[in-house]
C-alpha positions in Angstrom: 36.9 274.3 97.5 33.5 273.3 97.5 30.7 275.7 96.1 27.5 276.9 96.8 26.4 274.8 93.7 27.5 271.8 95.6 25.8 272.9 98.8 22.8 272.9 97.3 22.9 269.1 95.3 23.6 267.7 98.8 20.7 269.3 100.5 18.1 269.2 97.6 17.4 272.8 97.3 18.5 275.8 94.7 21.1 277.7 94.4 19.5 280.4 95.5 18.1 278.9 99.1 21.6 278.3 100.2 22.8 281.9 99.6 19.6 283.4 101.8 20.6 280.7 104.3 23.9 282.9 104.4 23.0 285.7 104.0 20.5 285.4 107.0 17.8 286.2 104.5 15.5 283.1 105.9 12.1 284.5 105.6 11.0 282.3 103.2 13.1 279.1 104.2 12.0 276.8 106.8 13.9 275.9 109.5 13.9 272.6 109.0 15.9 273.6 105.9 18.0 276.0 107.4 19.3 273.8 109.5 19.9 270.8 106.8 21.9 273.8 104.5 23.6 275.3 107.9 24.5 271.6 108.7 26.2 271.3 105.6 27.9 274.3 105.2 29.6 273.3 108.3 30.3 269.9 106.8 32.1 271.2 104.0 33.6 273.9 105.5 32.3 276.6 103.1 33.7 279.9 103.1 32.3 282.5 101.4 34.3 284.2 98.2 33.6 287.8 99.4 35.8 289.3 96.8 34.1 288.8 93.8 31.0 290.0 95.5 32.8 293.4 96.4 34.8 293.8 92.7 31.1 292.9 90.8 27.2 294.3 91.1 26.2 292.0 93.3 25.7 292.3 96.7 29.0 292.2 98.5 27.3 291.6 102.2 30.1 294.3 102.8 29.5 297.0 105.3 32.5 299.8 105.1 33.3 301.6 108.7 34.9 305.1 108.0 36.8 306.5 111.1 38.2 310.1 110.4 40.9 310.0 113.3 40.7 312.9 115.1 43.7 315.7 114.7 44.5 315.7 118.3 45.2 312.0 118.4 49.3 311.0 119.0 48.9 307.9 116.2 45.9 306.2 115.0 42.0 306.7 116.3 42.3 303.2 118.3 44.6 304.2 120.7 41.0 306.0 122.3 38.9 303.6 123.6 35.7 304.8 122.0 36.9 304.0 118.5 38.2 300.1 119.8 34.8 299.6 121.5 32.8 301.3 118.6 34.3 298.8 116.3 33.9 296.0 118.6 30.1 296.3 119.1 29.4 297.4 115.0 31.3 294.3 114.4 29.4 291.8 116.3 26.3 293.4 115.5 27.0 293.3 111.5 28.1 289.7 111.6 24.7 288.7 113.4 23.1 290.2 110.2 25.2 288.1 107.7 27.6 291.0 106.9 31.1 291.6 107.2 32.9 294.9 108.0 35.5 296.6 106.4 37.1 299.8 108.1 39.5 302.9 106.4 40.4 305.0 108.9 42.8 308.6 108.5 43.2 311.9 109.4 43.4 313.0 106.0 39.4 312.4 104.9 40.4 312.8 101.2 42.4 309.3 101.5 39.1 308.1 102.6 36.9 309.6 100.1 39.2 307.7 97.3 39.2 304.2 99.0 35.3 304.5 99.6 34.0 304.9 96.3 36.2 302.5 94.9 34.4 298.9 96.6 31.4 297.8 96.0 29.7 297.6 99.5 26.6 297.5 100.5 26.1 300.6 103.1 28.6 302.4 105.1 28.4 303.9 108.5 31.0 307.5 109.4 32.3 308.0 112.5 33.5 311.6 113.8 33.3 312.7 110.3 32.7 316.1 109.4 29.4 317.0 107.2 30.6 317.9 104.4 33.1 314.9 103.5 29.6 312.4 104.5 28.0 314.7 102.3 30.9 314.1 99.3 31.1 310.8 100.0 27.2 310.0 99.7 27.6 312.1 96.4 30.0 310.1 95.0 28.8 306.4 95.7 25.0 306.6 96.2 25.2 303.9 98.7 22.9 304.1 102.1 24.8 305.7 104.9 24.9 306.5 108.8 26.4 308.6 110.4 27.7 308.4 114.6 28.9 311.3 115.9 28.9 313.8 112.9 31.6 316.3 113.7 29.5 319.2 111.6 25.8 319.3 111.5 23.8 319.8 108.3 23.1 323.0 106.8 19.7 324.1 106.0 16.7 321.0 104.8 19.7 318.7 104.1 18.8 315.1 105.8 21.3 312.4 106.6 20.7 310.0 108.9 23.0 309.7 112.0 23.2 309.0 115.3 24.5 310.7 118.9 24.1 311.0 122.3 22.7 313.6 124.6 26.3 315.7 124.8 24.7 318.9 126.0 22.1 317.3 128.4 26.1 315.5 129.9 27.2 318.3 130.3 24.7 319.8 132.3 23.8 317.6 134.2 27.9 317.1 135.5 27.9 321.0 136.2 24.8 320.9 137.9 26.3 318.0 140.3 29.7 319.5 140.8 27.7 323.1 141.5 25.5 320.4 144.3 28.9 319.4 146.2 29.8 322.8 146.7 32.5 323.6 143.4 33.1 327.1 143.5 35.2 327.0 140.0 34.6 324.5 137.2 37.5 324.4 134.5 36.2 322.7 131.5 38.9 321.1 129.6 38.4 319.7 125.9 40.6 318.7 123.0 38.6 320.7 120.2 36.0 323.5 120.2 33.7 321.8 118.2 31.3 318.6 117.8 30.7 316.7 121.0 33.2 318.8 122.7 31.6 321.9 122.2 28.2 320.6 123.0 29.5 319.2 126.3 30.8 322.8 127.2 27.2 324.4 126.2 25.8 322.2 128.7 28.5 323.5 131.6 27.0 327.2 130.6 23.9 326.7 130.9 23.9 325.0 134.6 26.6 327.6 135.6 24.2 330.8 134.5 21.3 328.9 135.6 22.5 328.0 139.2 22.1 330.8 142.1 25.0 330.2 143.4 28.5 332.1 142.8 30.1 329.8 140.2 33.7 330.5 138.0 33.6 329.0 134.7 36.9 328.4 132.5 37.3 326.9 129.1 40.7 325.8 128.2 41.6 323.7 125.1 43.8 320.8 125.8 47.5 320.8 123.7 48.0 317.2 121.4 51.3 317.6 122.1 52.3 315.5 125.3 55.0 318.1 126.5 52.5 321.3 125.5 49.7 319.2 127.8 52.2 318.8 131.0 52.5 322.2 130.8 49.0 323.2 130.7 48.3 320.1 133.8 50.8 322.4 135.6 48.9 325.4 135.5 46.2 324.2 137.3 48.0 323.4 140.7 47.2 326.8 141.4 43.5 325.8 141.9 44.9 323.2 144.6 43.0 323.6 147.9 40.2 325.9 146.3 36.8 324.1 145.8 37.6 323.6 141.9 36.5 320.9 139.5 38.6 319.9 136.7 35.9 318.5 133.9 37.1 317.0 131.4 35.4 316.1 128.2 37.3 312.6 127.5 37.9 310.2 130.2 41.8 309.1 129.0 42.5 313.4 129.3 40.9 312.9 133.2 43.2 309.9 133.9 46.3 311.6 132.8 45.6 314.8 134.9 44.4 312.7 137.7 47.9 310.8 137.2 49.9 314.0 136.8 48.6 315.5 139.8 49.9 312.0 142.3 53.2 312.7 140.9 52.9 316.5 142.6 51.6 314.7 145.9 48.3 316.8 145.6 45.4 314.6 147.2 42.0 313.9 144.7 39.6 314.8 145.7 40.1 316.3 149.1 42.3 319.3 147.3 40.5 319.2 143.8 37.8 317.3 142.5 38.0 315.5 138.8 35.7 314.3 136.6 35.4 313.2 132.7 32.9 312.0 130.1 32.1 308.8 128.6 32.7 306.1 131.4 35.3 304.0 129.1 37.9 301.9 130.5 39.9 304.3 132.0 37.8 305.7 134.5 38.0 302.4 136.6 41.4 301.8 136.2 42.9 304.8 137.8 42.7 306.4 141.3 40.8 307.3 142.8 37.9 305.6 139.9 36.5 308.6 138.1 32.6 310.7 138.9 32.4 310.3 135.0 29.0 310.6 132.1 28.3 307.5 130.3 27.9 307.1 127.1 26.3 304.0 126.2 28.6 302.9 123.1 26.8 299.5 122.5 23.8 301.5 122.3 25.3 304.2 119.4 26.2 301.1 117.8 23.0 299.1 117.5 20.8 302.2 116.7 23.2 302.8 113.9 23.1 299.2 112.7 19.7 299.1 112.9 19.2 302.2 110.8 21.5 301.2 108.1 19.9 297.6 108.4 16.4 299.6 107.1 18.0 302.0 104.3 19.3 298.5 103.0 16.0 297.0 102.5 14.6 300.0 101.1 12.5 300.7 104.7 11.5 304.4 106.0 12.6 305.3 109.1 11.3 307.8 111.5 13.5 310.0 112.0 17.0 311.1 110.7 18.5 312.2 114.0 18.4 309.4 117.0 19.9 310.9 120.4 21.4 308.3 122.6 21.0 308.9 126.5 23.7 309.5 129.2 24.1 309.0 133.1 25.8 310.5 136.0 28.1 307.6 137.4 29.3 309.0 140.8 32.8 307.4 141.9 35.5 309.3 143.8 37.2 311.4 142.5 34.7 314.3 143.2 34.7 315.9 147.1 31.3 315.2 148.4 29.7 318.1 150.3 29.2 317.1 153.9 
């Protein structure tokens, strides 16, 4: 297999130019150069020996993805659309800055803790993972971190960088447009009581004791169990036929419901109204398509990358918390007040 070494005897340069030409670090190489060493690389189908980087000192162009899967989830974390997309954009946007990714994902965070601090890599980015096992793990291999979607928020002057959207502003701002098209009850429905969840739900209270208007709120906490969750779907047939929104704070949860409630013939929205949050793939793909809250994934993932990008180089940033917007997306599955 041909080496860097040889790479650099056929283009004239050193050693060292054809390792910043792939490792995107071309600030001091010209282009024509670039090109020449990029031509060649190509030539001699070069591949990179990544696993010496990762087992030595050296950079290992490495950037490790930790996904603590959420308990409520039947199998792994990727069976949600959020984590698949997550990847997806973290990936691409990693490889465009010379690095590669490798991911560890678990319910139990301890298993990650142990696989973490045992590769060398060059920064790592958490997602849904609780403060204090970031706060372990940043202990235990003093390598620059991000976090998306911390499920627990620091205590005290503590500062870790990490990145979220506006889950409390969503949440109002669905209440406050169910409340517009004439909801008289709003059951909020959410697989945990805490994290993005939780925020979401804040966001319901305050437009519901905000609003002038005589509005029932409910907070029920969705079962894992499939069986447990039919069960809980069936309760709510009841509210058939009386002005009541079933918001719920994951899309794939709205889907099923909307699903479960064809099977009892009940018509959406003319008999209840439904709605989620996120605007993944799901919400096009049933009917009616779902009033939902986007969250802009691609733009979690970017901010993240971009952050990590500067703790690498040794850059300040300006700020450790950076809030990612949201959007009402109005579909069909909410009755419209004439």
């Amino acid at each position: 297999m041909v080496t860097i070494k040889e790479i650099a005897r056929q283009a004239g340069v050193s050693t060292t130019t054809v390792s910043n030409v792939l490792h995107k670090k071309n600030a001091r190489v010209s282009a024509e150069t670039i090109e020449k060493v990029e031509r060649l690389l190509a030539e001699n189908n070069y591949i990179p020996r990544l696993g010496l980087n990762a087992l030595t000192n050296r950079s290992s162009r490495i950037i490790c993805i930790l996904i603590t899967t959420p308990k409520f989830a039947r199998g792994s974390a990727y069976e949600t659309p959020f984590y698949g997309n997550m990847l997806g954009h973290l990936e691409r946007l990693l490889r465009e800055k010379g690095y590669y990714i490798m991911i560890f994902s678990d319910k139990n965070v301890e298993e990650i803790e142990k696989m973490t601090v045992g590769w060398n890599v060059d920064g790592i980015i958490t997602i849904s993972m609780p403060y204090r096992h970031l706060k372990k793990i940043a202990g235990l291999s003093g390598i620059p971190i991000v976090s998306i979607d911390m499920d627990e928020m620091p205590e005290g002057n503590e500062m870790y960088y990490q990145v979220t959207s506006e889950d409390k502003k969503g949440g109002r701002e669905m209440a406050e447009y169910l409340i517009r098209q004439g909801v008289k009850r709003i059951v909020y429905l959410a697989n945990v009581n805490h994290g993005a969840d939780h925020l979401r739900f804040l966001g319901v209270m305050e437009a519901v004791r905000e609003t002038d208007r005589d509005v029932l709120l409910e907070e029920r906490r969705l079962p894992g169990n499939d069986a447990e969750r039919e069960k809980c779907y069936q309760d709510f047939l009841k509210y058939v036929g009386t002005e009541t929104a079933l918001f719920f704070s994951a899309d794939i949860n709205a889907a099923e419901m909307i699903s479960f409630l064809h099977r009892n013939k009940v018509k959406i929205p003319e008999e209840i109204s439904v709605a989620g949050m996120d605007d993944d793939v799901f919400a096009t793909i049933v009917y009616p398509r779902l009033t939902t809250i986007r969250v802009d994934v691609g733009e979690k993932a970017e901010t993240a990358v971009n952050v990590l990008m500067k703790l690498i180089h040794g850059e300040k940033c300006e700020k450790n918390v950076y809030m990612t917007g949201v959007q009402l997306v109005e579909r069909e599955s909410v009755k419209i007040k004439p």
